[in-house]
C-alpha positions in Angstrom: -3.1 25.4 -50.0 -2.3 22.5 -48.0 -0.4 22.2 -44.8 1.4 19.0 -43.4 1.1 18.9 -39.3 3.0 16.1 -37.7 0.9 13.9 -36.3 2.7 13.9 -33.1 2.7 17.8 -32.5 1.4 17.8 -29.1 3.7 15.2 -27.5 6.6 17.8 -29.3 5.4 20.6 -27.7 4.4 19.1 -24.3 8.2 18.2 -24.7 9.9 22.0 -25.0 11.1 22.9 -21.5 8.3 26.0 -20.8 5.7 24.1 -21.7 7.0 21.0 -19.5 8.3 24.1 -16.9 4.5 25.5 -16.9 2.7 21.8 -16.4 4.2 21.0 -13.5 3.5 24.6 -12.1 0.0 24.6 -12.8 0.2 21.1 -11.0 1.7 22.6 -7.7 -0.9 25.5 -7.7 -3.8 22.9 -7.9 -2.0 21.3 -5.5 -2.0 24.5 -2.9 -5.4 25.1 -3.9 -6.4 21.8 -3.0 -4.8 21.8 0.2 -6.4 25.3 1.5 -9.4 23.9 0.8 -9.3 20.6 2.7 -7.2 22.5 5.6 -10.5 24.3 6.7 -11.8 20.6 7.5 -8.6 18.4 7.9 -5.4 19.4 8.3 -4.1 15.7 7.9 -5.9 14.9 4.7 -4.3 18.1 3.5 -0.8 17.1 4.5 -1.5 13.9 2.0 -1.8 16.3 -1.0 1.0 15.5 -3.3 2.6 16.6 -7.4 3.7 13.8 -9.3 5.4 14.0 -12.6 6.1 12.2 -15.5 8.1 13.2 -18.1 5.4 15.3 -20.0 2.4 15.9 -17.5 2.1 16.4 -14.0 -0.9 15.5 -11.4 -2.1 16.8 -7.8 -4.2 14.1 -5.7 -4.9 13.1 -2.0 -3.4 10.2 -1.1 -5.1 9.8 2.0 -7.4 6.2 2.2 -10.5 8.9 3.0 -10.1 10.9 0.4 -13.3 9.5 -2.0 -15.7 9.6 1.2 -14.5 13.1 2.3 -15.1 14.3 -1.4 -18.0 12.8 -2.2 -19.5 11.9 0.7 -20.1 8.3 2.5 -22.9 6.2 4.5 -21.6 6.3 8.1 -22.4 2.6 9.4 -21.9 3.1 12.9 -24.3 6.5 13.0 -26.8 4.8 10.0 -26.7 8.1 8.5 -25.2 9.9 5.0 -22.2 12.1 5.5 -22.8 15.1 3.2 -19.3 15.2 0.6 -16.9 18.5 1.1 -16.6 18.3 -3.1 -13.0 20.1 -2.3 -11.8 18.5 -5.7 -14.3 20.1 -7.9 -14.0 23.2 -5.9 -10.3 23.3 -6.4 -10.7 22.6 -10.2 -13.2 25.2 -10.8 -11.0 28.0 -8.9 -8.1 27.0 -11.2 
């Protein structure tokens, strides 16, 4: 027995209104996750937290310009020394 699955099956579902409905909430409970987690060390990279949507998907991000180097760390020039990374964004994504 043979059965014929449209090739485009997971843009159709992404496209039914729960499934589009429960995207963009998982995006915005990232997106709190993400900014208790940064709000123990900065409460303005936090405020830079932000949802975008699209039509069928949904992000969380920092849009702050020191996001990367607060993450993952950075070479401090004016000290000469490493700044150890708060790896908040892997943090969030494994507590999700």
């Amino acid at each position: 027995m043979s059965v014929w699955i449209d090739p485009n099956i997971a843009e159709i579902v992404a496209g039914l209104d729960g499934v589009k409905d429960e995207v963009v909430a998982t995006a915005h409970r990232g997106a709190a996750k993400l900014r208790a987690n940064i709000a123990k060390r900065s409460g303005a990279m936090a405020r830079s937290v932000t949802v975008s949507k699209g039509t069928k998907d949904a992000f969380f991000g920092i849009k702050d310009a020191g996001a990367l180097g607060y993450n993952y760390g950075h070479h401090n020039n004016w000290s000469d020394r490493d700044i150890a990374g708060s790896h908040v964004i892997e943090k969030t994504i494994r507590e999700m």
